[in-house]
N, C-alpha and C positions, 0 to 999 in steps of 0.2 A: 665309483665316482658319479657323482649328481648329473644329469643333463647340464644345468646352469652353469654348471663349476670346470665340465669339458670344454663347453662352449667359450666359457671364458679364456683356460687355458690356449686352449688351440686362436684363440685371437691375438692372444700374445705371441703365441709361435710364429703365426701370418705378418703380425706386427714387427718383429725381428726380419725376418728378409724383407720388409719392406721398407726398414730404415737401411739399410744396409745397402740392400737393391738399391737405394735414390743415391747413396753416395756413387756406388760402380757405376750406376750412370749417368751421374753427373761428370765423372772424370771421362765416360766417353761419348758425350753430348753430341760431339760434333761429327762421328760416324752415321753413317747411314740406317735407315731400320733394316735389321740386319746383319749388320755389320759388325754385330759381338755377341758372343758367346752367352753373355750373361748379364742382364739388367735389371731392372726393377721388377719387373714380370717375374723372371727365372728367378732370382734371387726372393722372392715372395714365397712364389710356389713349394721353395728349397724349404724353405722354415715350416711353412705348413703343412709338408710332408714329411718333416724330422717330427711336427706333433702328431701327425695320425701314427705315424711309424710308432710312438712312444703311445699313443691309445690303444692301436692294434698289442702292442705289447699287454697291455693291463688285461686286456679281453681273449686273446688266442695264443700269446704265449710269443718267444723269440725267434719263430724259425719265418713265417711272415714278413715282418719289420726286418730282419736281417736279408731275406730274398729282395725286398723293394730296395734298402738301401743300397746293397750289394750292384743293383741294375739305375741305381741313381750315380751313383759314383761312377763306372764304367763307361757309362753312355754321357757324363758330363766329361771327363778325361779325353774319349777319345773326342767331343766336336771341340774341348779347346786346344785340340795337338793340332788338329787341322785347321783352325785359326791362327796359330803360334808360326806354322806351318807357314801360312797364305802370308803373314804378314811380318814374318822375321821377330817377333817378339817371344822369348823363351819365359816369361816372369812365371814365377807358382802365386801369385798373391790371390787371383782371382780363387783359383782349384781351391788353394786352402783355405779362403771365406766363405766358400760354398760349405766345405765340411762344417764350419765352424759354425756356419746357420744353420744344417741339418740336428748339429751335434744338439745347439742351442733352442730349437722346436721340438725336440724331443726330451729336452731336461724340463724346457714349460711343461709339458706334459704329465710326466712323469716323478718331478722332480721340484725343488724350491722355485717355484716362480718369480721371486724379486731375483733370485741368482739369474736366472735365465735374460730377463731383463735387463740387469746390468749387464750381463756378459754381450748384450747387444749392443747395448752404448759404447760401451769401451770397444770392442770391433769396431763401431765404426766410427768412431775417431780415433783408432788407430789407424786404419786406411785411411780416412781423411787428412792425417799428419803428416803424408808420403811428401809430400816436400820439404815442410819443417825439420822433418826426421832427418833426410838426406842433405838438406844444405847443415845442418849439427852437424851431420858426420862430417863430412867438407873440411869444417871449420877447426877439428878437433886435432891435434898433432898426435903423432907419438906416444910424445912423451907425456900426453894428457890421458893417454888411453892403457899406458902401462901403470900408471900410478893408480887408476879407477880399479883396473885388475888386480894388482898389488892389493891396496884396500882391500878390497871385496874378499879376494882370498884370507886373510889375516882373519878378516871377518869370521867368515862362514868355514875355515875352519881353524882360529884359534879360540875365538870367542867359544864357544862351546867347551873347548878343554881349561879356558880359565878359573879358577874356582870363584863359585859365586858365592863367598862370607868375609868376613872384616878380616885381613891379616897382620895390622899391628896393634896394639897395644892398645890406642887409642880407641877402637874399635871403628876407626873412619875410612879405611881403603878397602876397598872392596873391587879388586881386581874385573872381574865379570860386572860390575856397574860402572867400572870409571871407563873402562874400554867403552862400554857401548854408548856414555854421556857424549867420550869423545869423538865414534861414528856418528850421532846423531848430529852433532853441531858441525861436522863437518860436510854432512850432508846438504844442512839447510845453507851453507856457504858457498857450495857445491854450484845449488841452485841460481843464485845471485850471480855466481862466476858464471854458469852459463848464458846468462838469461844475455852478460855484458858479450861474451865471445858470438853468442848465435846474432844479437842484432847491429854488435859494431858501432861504428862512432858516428854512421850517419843518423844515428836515431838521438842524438843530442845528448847535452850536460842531463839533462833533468833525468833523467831515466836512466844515464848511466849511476848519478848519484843516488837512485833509490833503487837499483841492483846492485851499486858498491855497498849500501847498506845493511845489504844481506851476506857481504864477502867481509869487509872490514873498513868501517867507514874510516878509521885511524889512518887505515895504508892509500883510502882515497883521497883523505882530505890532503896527504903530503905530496901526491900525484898533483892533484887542481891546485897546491900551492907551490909546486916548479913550475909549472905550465904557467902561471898567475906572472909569476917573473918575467918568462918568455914573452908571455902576449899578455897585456896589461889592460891592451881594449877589451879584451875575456873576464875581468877580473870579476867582476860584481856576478853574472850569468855564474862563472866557477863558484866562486863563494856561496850561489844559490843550490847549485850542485849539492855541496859540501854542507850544505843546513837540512837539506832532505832525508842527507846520509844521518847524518844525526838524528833527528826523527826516528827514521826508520828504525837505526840501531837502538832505542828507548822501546821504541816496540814490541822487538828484537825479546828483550829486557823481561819486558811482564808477559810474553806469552811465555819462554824457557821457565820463568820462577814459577807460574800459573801450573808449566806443565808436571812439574816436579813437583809442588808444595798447593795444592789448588786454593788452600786457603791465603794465599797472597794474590791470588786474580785481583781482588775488589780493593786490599789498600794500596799492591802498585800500580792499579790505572788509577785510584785517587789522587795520588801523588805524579804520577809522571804524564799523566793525560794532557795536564795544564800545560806541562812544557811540550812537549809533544805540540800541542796546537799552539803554543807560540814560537816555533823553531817554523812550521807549517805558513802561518799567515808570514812570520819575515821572509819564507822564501817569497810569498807570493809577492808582498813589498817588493823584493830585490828583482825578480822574476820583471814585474813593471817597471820599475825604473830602469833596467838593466837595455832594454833596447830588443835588436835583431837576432835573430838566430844565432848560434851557433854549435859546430860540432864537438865532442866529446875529444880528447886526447887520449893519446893511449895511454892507458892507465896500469900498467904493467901488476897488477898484481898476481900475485902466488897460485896458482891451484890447490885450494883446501882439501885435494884428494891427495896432494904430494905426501909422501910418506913422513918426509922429516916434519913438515908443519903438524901432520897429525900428531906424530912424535911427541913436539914440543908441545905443543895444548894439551897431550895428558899430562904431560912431566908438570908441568901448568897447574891445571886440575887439579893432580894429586896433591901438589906439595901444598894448593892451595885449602885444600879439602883436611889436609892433616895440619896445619896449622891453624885451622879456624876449630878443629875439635879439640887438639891440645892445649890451645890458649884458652878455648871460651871454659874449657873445664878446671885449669889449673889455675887462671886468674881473674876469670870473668869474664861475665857476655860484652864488658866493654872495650875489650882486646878485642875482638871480632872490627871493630871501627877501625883501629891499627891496621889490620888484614885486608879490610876493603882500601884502604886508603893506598895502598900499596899495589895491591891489584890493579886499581882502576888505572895506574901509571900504565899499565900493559894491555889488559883485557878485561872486556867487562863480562865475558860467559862464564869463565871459571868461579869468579867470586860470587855472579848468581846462584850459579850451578849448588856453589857448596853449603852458601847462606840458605839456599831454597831445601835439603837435606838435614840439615838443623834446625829446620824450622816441623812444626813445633816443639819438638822435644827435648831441643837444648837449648833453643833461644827464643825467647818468646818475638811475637808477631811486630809489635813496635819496634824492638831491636831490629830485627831484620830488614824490616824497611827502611829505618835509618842509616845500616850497614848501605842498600844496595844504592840507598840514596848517594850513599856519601863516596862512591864507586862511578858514578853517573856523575856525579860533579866534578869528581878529581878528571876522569876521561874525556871529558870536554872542554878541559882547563886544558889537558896534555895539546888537546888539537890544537886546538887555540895557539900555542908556545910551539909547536912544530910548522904553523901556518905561518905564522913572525918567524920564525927561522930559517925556511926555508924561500918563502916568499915576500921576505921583507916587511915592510912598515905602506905596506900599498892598499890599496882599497879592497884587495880579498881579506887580508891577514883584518883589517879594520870594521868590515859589514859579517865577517864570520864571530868575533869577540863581540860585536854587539849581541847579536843573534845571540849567542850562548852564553851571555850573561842575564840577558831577558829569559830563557828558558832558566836558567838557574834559580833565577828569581821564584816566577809562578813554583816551581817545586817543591823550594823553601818552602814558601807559604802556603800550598797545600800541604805539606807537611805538618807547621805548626800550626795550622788552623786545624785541620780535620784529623792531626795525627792521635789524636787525644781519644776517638772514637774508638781507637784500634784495641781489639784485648790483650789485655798482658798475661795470659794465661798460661804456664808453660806446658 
């Protein structure tokens, strides 16, 4: 190893406990010098002696570096027992960030340097987390914690024994792909359902409607249209709610199709961007006229880790998945329009999901974005007639129809303005 290229290394090493360092002791600032085990210093030192540990290695071999860390580990253990000891606090987070920075200056060393690197960052905000983490756990039930488990198992191990090739006819189900379609969106809905349980309803409409939008803007927007009922001086503020979620969900939209079909990134943000930014500016309209604060209602929705929901959005999926290849191939790519228009009554990830699969090889690129177009329209017609039905003929059900007839609009019209560009290539 070069002089230049040690020296680098081993700064990276230094560098790792000293980010790390600055978080431990920032969390114990307000002790004495002194008065803890391990800070910026210690935790520095820690790393850049996991990197000499990891140079002595390259140069004299294992038994060196194994003697120093051996007497680094022992001699940190016992002064934080006797710390633990003094001040009634049992925690291992400290002990095992230490190893984690030795481990970590010694793989700079040794080993891929951006890993090392990263491996620092993520240590230390995962320490840094220590309260977000634990008020999550707080917040979590049960029965939210058995269903996470449940998943996860099913996952890690049935997924594996699923067979990964088409088993009917049509050659469209693919057991080992529709499972994990459906872990994955369940996942990102996951995310939204926590983002709404970890910050609560002090954190307002606005935020809860663009983390409903990642859970299901359909089951928010019927949530802010009972509420809308209730409290009518909320109405306009909800309704703003409920156009963000919709946004969002359009977003939702073309990253899933993007991530599955990449060649639909660029015609469905052509297409759905416009409305997207005019769903965006009417919240902002509404957001102004709408007045004072207010808080968020509870929005009771589902956990997208519950087993039966998973359930049903494969059952979803699939049925949707095998009806868009046996129609598009027995009667045409304009059966697929049929299929979204149906969909979109329930859910808009399955019908992408399946359109974005078919593309390109059974249905060319204009099709498709016409299908998810026409999926995006019919789902924000549904809210709309669940917002009037739920919340009446009031000024939610009436500044949410506006909104979602102007986003329908611009759609349209990027559509047949710029749909013409798109290839029809199969």
């Amino acid at each position: 190893m070069e002089f230049v290229e040690a020296f680098q290394r081993l700064g990276v090493a230094l560098a790792i406990g000293l980010i790390v360092g600055c978080e431990r002791g920032w969390q114990d600032r307000d002790l004495p010098s002194g008065g803890r085990t391990a800070g910026i210093r210690t935790f520095g030192l820690s790393g850049f002696l996991g990197g000499l540990a990891g140079y002595l290695h390259l140069r004299s071999g294992p038994v060196m570096p194994a003697v120093l860390l051996l007497l680094f580990g022992t001699a940190f253990v016992i002064f934080k027992r006797r710390e633990a000891e003094e001040e009634e606090d049992y925690g291992a987070t400290t002990v095992i960030a230490s190893f984690v920075v030795v481990a970590l200056g010694a793989v700079a060393v040794v080993g891929d340097i951006r890993l090392a690197a990263a491996g620092g960052v993520a240590t230390t905000a995962l320490l840094a987390a220590k309260r977000s983490l634990h008020g999550f756990l707080r917040q979590l039930t049960w029965r939210e914690v058995r269903a996470a488990l449940v998943l996860l198992a099913m996952s890690l191990v049935a997924l594996p024994l699923l067979p990964n090739e088409p088993i009917d006819p049509w050659q469209a189900l693919n057991p080992f792909a529709l499972w994990l379609l459906t872990i994955t969106i369940a996942a990102i809905s996951f995310a939204g359902y926590v983002a709404i349980r970890v910050a609560g309803p002090n954190r307002g409409i606005l935020f809860a409607g663009a983390a409903g939008g990642l859970v299901s803007s359909t089951a928010l927007t019927l949530s802010f249209a009972r509420f809308a009922a209730d409290a009518p001086e909320s109405a306009r503020r909800l309704a703003c709610g409920a156009v963000i979620a919709g946004a969002l969900s359009l977003v939702r939209v073309v990253i899933i199709g993007a991530v599955i079909a990449p060649v639909l990134l660029v015609p469905l943000a052509i297409v759905l961007t416009p409305a997207v930014f005019v769903l965006l500016a009417a919240s902002g309209l509404i957001l102004w006229r709408s007045g004072g604060k207010r808080d968020a209602p509870d929005l009771h929705l589902k956990n997208p880790f519950e087993l039966g929901e998973v359930l049903r959005f494969g059952a979803l999926l699939g049925g949707v998945t095998v009806a868009s290849k046996f129609l598009v191939e027995r009667i045409g790519q304009v059966m697929l329009f049929v299929v979204a228009a149906v969909s979109g009554l329930m859910d808009l990830d399955a019908i992408t999901l399946s359109t974005a699969r078919l593309t390109p090889t059974s249905v060319d690129l204009t099709t498709a974005v016409a299908a998810i177009l026409i999926a995006v329209m019919i789902n924000l017609l549904t809210k709309v007639v669940l917002a009037f039905s739920a919340g009446g003929k009031g000024s939610y059900a009436l500044t949410l129809a506006l909104a979602t007839l102007a986003a329908i609009a611009a759609g349209l019209f990027a559509y047949f303005v710029l749909g013409t560009s798109f290839p029809n290539s199969q």
